[in-house]
N, C-alpha and C positions, 0 to 999 in steps of 0.2 A: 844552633841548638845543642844543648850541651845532654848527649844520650848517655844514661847508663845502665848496661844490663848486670844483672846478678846470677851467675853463673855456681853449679856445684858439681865436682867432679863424685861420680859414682860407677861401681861396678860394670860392667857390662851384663844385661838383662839376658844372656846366654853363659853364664858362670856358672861355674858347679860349686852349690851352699857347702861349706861345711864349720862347724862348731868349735869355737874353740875349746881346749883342752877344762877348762873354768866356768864354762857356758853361760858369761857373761858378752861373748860378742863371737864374730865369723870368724873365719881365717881369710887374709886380704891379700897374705905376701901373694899367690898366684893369678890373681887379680888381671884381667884387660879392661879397664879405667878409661872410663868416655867421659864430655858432657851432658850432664842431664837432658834427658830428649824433648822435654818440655823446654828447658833454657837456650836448646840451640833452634827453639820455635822462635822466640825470646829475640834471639839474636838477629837471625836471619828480619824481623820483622823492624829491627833498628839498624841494620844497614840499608834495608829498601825504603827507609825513613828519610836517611841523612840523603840518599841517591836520591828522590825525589825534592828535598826541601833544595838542594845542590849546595849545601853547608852544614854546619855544627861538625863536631866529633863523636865519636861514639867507643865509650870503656868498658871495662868488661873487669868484676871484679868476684872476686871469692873470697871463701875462710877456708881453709884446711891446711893440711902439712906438706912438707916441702913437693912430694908429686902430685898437688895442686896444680902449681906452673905449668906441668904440660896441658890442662883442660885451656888455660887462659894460653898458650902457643897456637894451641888448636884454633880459638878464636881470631887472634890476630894475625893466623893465615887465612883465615875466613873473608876477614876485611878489616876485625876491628882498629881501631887507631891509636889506643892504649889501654893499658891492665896496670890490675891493682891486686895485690895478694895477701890478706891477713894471715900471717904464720902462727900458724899453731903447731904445740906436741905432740898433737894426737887427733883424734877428726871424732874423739866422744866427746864431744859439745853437744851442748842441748839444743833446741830452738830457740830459746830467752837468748842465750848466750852468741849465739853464731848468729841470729839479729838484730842484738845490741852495736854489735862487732859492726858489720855491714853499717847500721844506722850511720856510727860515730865517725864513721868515713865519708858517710853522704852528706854529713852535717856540714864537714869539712869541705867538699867540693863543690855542694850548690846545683847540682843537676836541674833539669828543668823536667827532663821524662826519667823516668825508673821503669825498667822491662824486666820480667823475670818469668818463668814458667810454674806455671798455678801450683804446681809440686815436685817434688825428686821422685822419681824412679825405685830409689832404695829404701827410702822410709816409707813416705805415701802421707806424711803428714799433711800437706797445703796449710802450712800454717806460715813461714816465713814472710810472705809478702804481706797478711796481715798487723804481722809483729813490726815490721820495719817500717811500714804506712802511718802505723801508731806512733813508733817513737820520734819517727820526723812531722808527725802532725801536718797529715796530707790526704788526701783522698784518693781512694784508691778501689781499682775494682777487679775481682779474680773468676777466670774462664770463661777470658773474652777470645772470640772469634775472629772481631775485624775491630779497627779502631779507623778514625779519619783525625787528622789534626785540623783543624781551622785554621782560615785563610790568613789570619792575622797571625797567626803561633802562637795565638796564648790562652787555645783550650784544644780540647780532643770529647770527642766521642768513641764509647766503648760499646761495641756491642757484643751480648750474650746469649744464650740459649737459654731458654725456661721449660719446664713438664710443658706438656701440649702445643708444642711446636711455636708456640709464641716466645718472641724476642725483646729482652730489656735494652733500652739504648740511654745511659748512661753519658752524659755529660760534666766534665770536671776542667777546671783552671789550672795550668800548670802553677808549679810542682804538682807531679802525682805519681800513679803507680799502677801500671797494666800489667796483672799475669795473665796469661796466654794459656791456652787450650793446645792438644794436637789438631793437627788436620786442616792452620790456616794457610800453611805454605809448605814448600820442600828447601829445604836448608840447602845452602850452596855447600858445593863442596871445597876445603880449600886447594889454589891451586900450587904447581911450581914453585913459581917465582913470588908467591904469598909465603910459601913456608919456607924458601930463605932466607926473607925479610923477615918475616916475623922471628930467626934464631938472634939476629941481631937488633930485635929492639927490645929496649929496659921495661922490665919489670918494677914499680915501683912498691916498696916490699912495706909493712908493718909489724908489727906486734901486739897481742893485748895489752902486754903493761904500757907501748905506746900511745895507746886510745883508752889508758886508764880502765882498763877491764882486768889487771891480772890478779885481783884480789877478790872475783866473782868467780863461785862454783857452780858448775853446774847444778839446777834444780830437779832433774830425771836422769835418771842410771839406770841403762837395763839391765838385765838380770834373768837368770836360764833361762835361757833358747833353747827351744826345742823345733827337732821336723818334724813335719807334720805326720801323722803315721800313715804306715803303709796300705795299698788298696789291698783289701782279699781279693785275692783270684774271684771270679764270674763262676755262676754255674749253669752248666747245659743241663736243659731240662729233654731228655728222648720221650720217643712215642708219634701219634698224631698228634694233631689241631686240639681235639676233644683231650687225649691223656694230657698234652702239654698244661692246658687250661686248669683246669683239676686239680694237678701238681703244683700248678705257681698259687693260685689260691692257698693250698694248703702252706705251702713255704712261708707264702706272708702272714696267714694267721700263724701258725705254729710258731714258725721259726723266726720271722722279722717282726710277729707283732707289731701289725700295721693296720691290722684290718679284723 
């Protein structure tokens, strides 16, 4: 079976934000750069794939710029078996953009499953696995829990969570496309003698104008960022039971106009 996951490198969810000078984007250079924690759900869930069928390969690809490669290292000391890297200038690509990119690479190798994690971490869009579904004309399903392949390899079942504790269990024919949820496994760690190997194996690299993409703009630019503003300090309210009481009523009619 021919596995591929779609991976994105972002931030570490413990950085310290700050603005750039233009307040059209962050400041990145200090940046400790993971993989997305949904995509290494993603991952971990198409190596214990290929370990159970005892065959296929499994690739692991992204879009961004050149310190990309280390998120897809990361994988390949994991277990994956090959990577794939769309180069870019810059990592302000849109969603259209970064899963057209993606698509016209998959168009190209034929996959039978697509794994990816329902969303990134830094943006929080969940939008890519839909875009990508669409343009390889495939079915596909996002904030799945568990999947099962069939006996035969050429379907799977997806299951999801719904409001009131009831589960959709989704049925589709390969080609398709599972994003993943947190909380269905714990990601291996890579080991050793994974991340020696994987310093020595090939990345196989791209470009937009290679997949005919370099003459598309992006269709969203963000534009002033701001932090969120600061908390006010708390107030103690002295006194008893009774004075305290009293006092906070009056604060919220008066002064919070709430009541």
């Amino acid at each position: 079976m021919n596995i591929f996951v779609l991976l994105k490198q972002v931030p570490d969810t413990e950085s310290k934000i700050r603005i750039s000078p233009d307040r059209n984007n962050i400041e990145k250079n200090d940046f400790k750069w993971i993989i997305s924690p949904y995509d290494e759900f993603a991952l971990e869930e198409a190596l214990r794939t290929k370990e159970a069928l005892k065959a296929g390969t499994v690739t692991v690809l992204t879009v961004g710029p050149d310190r990309a490669v280390e998120a897809l290292r990361t994988a390949l000391a994991m277990g994956a078996d090959n990577a794939m890297h769309v180069k870019t200038e810059s990592d302000n690509l849109d969603t259209f953009l970064v899963s057209r990119a993606l698509a016209e690479v998959l168009k190209k190798e034929n996959p039978d499953f697509i794994l990816t994690g329902k969303q990134a971490v830094d943006d929080d869009q969940a939008a890519v696995f839909g875009y990508v579904a669409e343009f390889l004309n495939v079915p596909s399903v996002s904030g799945a829990i568990k999947y099962e392949v069939a006996p035969d390899r050429k379907s799977v079942k997806a299951y999801k969570e719904v409001e009131g504790g009831a589960k959709h269990v989704i049925e589709m024919p390969f080609p398709c496309l599972v994003a993943f949820t947190k909380g269905l496994n714990t990601p291996r760690y890579a080991s050793l003698p994974g991340i020696m190997k994987a310093k020595k194996k090939e990345i196989k690299g791209a470009t937009l104008a290679d997949l005919g993409l370099a003459s598309i703009e992006p269709t969203v630019k963000d534009s002033d960022y701001q932090l969120p503003p600061e908390r006010q300090a708390g107030k103690k309210i002295p006194g008893d039971g009774a004075t305290q009481a009293r006092e906070l009523v009056r604060l919220l009619r008066e002064e919070a106009k709430v009541i």
